[in-house]
N, C-alpha and C positions, 0 to 999 in steps of 0.2 A: 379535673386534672386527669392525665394519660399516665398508665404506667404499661411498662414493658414486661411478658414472660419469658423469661430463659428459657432455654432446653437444661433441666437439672440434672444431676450427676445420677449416672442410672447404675451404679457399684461402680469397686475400687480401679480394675482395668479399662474401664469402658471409658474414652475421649472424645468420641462423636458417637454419634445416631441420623438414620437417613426419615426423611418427612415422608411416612407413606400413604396417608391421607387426611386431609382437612375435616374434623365435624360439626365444625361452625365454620358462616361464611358473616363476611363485613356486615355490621348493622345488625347481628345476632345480639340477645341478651345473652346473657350467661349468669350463672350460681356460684358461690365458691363450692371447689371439689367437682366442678360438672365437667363432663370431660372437653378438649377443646382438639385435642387431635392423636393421631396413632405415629410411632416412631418407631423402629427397626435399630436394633443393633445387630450385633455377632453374636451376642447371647442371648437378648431378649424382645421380643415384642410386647409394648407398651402401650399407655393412652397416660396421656398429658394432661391433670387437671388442671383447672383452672383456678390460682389461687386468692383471686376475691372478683368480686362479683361486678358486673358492669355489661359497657357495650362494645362490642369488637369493634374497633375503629382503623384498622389496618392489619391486615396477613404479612409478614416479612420475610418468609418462609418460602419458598414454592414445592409442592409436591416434587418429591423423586430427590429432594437435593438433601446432601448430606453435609451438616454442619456440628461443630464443635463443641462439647458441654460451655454452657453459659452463654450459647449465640441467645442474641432476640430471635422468637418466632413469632410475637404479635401483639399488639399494641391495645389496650383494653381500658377505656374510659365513663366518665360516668352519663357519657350521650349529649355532650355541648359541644365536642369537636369532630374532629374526622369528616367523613360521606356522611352522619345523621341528621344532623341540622338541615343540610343541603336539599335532603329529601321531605322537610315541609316545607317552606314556600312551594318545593316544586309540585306538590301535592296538593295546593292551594289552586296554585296556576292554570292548570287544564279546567276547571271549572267555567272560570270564565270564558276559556279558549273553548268550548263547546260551543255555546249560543254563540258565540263570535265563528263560526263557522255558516251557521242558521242566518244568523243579520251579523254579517260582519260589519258593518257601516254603523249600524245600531249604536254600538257600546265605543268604538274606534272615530268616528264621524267627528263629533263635535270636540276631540282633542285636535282636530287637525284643522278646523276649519279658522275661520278671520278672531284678528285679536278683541272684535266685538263679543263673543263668548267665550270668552277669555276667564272669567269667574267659574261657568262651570266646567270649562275645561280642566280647572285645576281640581274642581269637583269630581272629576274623572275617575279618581282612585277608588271616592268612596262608592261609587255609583258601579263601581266593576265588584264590590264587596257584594252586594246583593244580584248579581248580574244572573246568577242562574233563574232567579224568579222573570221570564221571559216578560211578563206585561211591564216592570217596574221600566225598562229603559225608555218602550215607546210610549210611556205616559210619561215623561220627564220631557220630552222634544220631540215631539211626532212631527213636526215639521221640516227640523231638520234631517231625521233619520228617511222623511222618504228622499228626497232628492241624493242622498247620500249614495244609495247600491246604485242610481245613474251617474252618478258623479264615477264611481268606481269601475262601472261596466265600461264607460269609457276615457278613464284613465289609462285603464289597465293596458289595452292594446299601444294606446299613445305613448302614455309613460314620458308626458310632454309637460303635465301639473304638478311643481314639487309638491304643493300640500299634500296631495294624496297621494306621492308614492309610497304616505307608510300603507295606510290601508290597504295598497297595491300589492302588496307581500301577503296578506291575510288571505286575497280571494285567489293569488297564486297556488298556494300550497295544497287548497284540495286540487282545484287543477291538474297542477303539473306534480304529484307525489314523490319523484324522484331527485332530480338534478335543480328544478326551480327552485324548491323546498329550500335548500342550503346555499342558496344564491343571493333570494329573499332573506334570508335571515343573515346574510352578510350587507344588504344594500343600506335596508332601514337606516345603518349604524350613521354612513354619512348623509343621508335622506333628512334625518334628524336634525345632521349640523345645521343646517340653513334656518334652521324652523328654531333652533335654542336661541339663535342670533335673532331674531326679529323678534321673537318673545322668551328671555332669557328664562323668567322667572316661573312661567306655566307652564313653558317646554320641557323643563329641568325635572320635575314631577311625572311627567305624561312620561318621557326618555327613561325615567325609573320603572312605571309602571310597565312601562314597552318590552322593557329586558330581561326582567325575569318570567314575563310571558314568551320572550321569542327564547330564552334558555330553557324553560319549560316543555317543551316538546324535546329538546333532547335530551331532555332525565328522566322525562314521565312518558315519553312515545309510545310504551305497549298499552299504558292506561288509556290514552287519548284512540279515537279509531281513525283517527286522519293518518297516522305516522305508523299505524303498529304493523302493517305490510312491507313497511318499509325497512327499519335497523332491525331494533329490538324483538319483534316478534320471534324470528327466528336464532337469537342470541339469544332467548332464554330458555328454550330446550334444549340448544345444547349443548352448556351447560354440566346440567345433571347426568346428560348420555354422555361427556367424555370420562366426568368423575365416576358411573359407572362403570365403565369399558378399564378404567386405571385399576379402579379397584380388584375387579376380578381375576385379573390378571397380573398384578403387580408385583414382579421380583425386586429386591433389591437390590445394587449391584455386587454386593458380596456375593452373595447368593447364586447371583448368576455367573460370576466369575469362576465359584466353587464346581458349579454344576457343568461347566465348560472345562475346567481340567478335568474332573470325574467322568466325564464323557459320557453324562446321564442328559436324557431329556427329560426338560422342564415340563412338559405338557404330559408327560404319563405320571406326573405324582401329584399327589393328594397333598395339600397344603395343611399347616396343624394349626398354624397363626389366625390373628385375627382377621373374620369375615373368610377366611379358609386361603390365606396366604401362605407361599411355602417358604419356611424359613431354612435357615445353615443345619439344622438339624435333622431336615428330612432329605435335604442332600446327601447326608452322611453315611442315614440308614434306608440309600435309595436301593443297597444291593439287598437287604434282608426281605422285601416280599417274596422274589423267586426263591427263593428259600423256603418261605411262608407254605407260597404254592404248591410246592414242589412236595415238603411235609402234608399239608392238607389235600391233595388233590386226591389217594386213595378214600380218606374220608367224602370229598364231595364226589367223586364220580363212583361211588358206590348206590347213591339212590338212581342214578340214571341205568346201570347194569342191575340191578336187585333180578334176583331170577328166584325160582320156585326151585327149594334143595329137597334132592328126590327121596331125601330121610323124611319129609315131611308125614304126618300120618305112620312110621314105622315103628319098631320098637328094633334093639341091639342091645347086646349086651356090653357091656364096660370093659374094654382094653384092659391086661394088666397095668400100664404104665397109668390110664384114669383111675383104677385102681389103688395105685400105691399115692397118687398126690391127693386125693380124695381123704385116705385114712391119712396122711400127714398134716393135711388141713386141719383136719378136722380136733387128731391130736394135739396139734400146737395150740390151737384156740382153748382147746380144754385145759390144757396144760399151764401156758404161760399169758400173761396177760398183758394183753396189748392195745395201745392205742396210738394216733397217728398224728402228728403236727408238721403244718402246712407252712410254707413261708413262697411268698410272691420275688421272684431276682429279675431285674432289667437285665437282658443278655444281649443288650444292643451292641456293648464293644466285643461283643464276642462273635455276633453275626458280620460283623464290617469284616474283623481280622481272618475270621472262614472268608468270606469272599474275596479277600484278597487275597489269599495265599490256597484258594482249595485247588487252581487250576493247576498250580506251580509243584502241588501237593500230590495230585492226580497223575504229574508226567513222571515226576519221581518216585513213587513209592506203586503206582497200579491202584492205590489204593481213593475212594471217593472221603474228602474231610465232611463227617455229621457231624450233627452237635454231642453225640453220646461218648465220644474221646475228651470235650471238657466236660462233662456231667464227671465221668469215671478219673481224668485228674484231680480235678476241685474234693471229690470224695476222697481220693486214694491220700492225699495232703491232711486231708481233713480226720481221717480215720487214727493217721502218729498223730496227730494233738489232742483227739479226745478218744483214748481206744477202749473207753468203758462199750463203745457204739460196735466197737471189733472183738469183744469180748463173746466169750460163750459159758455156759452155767453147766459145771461136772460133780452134781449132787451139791454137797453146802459151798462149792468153792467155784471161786470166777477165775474163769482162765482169758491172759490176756496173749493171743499170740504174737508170734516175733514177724509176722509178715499180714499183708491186708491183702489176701485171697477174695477177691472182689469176682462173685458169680453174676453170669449175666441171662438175664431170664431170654429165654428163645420161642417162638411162639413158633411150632409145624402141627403139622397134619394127626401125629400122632398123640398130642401134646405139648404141654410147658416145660421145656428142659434149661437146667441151667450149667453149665459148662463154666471153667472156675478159669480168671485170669490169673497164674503167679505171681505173687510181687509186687502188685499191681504198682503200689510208689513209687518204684523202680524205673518205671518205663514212663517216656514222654509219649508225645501226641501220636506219632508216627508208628509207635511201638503196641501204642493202645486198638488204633486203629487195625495194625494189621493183626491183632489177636482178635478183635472183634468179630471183623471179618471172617475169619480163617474157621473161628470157632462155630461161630453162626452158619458157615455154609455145611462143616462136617457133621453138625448137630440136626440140620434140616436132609443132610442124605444118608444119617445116620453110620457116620464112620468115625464118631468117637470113640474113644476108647475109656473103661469102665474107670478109669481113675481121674480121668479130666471130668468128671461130674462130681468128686467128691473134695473135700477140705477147703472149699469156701468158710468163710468168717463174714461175709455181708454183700448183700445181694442188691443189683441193679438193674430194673428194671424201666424198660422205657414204653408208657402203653401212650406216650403221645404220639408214638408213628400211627397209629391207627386212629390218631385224631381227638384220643381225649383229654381235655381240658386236666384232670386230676383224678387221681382216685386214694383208693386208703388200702393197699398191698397187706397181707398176710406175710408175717414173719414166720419160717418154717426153721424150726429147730434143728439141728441147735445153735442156729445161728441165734444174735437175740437184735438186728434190725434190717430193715429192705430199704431202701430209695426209690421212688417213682416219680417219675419226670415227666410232666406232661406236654404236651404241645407247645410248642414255639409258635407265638403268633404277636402281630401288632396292633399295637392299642394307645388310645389316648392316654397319655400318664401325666401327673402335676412335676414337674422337675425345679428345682431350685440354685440359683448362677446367683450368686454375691448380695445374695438376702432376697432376691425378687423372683416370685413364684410364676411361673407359665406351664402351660399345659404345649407336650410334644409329642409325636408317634414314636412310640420306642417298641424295640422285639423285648416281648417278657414269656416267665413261663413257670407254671406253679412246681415244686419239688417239696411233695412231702415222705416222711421219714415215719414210719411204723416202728415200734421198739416194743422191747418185751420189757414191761414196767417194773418186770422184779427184780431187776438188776440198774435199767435206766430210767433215770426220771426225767420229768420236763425240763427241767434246766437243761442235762446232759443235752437232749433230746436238740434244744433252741440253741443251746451255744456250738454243735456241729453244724446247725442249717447255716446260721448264719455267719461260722468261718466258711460254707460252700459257698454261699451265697456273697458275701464281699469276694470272693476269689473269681470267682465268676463278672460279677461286675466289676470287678477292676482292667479284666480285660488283656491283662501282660500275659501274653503264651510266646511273645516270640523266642524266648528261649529256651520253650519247652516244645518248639514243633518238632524238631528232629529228622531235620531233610536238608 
């Protein structure tokens, strides 16, 4: 018996899925749980098991089409119906059709000849069963089989003796391989009639064995070498070549509808799906590489400039300002005791919403949108809900200030300075930004002034411009913690849509929090990361940009 596979409910919103590639073809066995093919939706890329075991007996499905939960995609039996059966007689058939190429008259002759051998003409069947063994036919009737290839040599021109116009098809086909071929295997059929009428009951047998030998070459043609020049040959490489050409390249039309309003080209991204198919989700975060880039590029084009610094071999003595951060280091370590917890945040919705808003960002404010304006919101938010992390230690007692003075580490020439935003919670994106900026350039040509470096409560530091991955910041008193943010970059991640897990490119980027452990603990510590961290991946700024 046949039964049919649905396309199954792939979660709660999902109503259809598109067929993006077949991995069994008709006449395959399968397993239960083996996979049977791959399916596309809007949220997931899948593979179809196969839920009991048998043989594929019909595809219903065509690649590229998308149909409905619970359509049929294919028809799966236990190998008595469908194309399988079909394919032994036909697998039987060329056998005899060999040597009947060699002595076609041989094995075909005495079906067709007077109704005096008329007994073993009906013998015929059984005498074509052993027929590959080439001596067995001409020691049955060596008499008749020699006059037989003259009978045929000169039929065949004539084509004037109905007896032998079957055999007259047989010595056609190596002949004429093209157009005779299917002319002959049309003729026989009334060729026949005349010959069942004179001998209804031998003919009837012979007419049997005849047909699934003249049907024979057109199921088994690559197997046989008379035909395989002909159809099949070149129908089964290509096949494989067009299934591969689909695969490689295969969008779905969601996909590409998506990718045609974004006004992204398909051929410059990297696909996350399966076989490296691009799904809706790499559409999404197709603006976050230049980003990527744009971040990483002083990291990688610094091995291609690398130059010899003329300090090298020298000795100098130590700046005051290397000086004073050196003895601060050095005392805050001594002092207070720290340690640092790391947590991984998806900041994919947060690279879409820069890129769609930095340029608009850019006309209005002068200023460029980075990613260090949502690090210092998501903190500045995060600091009123847990202000043990805003706290600072004044002998036995914790002081918890009434504003988050958010210092931002500055990397120049002369040193690491850190210049203090006011208020930081106070101000939105636009607000953050242009202190950033403002701060950072007067800090790098040294026109701050002596109070804009002092009464921070927690410090932010970003050493992912310079391209690393994470580090573990030094908390310098009397603050009691630092932020370090490292590089924004994209990477394969497992993401999870209505219980079914798949792997997508998303922008991530690691932010660990150093604390001074006499006042915070690891709790404190995890329950700040990860209010920054959900605030960040949730991705809602637009009512915090400020333009």
């Amino acid at each position: 018996m046949s039964e049919s596979v649905n396309l199954p409910a792939l979660g709660e919103s999902v109503t259809e899925g598109t067929v993006t590639r077949w991995l069994k073809n008709v006449g395959d066995h399968v397993e239960v749980d083996e996979p049977l093919l791959e399916v596309s939706t809007d949220k997931v890329d899948t593979e179809i098991p196969s839920p009991i075991a048998g043989v594929i007996e019909a595809i219903l499905v065509a690649e590229d089409a998308t149909v409905e939960v619970g359509t049929a995609l294919v028809t799966i039996g236990d190998g008595s119906g469908g194309g399988q059966p079909a394919d032994a007689p036909a697998a039987e058939a060329p056998a005899p059709e060999a040597p009947a190429a060699e002595a076609p008259a041989a094995a075909e002759a005495p079906a067709a000849e007077a109704p005096a051998p008329e007994a073993p003409a009906a013998e015929a069947p059984a005498a074509e069963a052993p027929a590959p063994e080439q001596p067995a036919a001409p020691a049955e009737q060596p008499t008749a089989e020699a006059p037989a290839p003259e009978q045929h040599a000169e039929a065949a021109p004539g084509a004037e003796v109905p007896s032998t116009d079957a055999p007259a098809p047989a010595e056609e086909a190596p002949t004429a391989p093209t157009p005779p071929a299917p002319a002959a295997a049309v003729d026989p059929a009334p060729a026949t009639a005349p010959a069942t009428e004179a001998a209804p009951q031998p003919d009837a047998p012979v007419a049997e064995a005849l047909a699934p030998a003249e049907e024979a070459p057109a199921v088994e043609a690559p197997a046989a070498g008379q035909a395989t020049p002909v159809s099949e040959a070149p129908a089964a490489p290509a096949a494989p070549a067009v299934a591969d050409s689909s695969n490689a390249g295969y969008v779905t039309p969601l996909v590409r509808k998506l990718a045609h309003e974004k006004g992204i080209d398909l051929s410059s991204l990297t696909g996350s799906g399966v076989g490296g198919r691009i799904r809706k989700q790499d559409v999404l975060t197709a603006g976050t590489p230049s980003d990527t880039e744009t971040v990483e590029a002083p990291a990688s084009a610094a091995p291609a400039a690398v130059e010899t610094s003329p300090l090298r071999g020298t000795s100098v003595p130590m700046s005051r300002l290397r000086k004073v951060i050196a003895e601060r280091a050095v005392i805050s370590m001594q002092t207070s005791a720290q340690l640092t917890s790391v947590v991984e945040v998806d900041v994919t919705l947060v690279a879409n919403f820069r890129t769609k808003v930095k340029d608009d960002f850019l006309a209005k404010t002068g200023q460029k949108l980075s990613f260090l304006p949502f690090f210092a919101l998501a903190a500045a938010e995060a600091l009123k809900a847990y202000p043990i992390v805003n706290a600072t230690i004044d002998g036995d007692t914790i002081v918890y200030p009434a504003q988050e003075n958010i210092s931002i580490a500055v990397d120049t020439e002369r040193g690491l300075l850190t210049p203090v935003i006011r208020d930081a919670s106070s101000l939105d994106l636009a607000g953050l930004a242009a202190q950033i900026a403002d701060l950072a350039a007067r800090t790098r040509d040294n026109k701050l002034k002596p109070d804009e470096l002092a009464g921070g409560t927690f410090t932010l530091t970003n050493t992912g411009s310079r391209g690393a991955l994470f580090d573990t910041p030094i908390v310098f008193l009397p603050q009691s913690a630092i932020l370090g943010t490292g590089i924004v970059t994209k990477k394969p991640v497992v993401i999870t849509n209505d219980g079914l897990d798949s792997i997508a490119i998303r922008s991530t980027v690691y932010l660990a929090l150093s604390y001074d452990h006499r006042i915070v603990d690891g709790a404190d510590a995890a329950r700040f990361l990860v209010a920054v961290k959900n605030r960040l991946e949730g991705g809602d700024f637009t009512g915090n940009l400020g333009i």
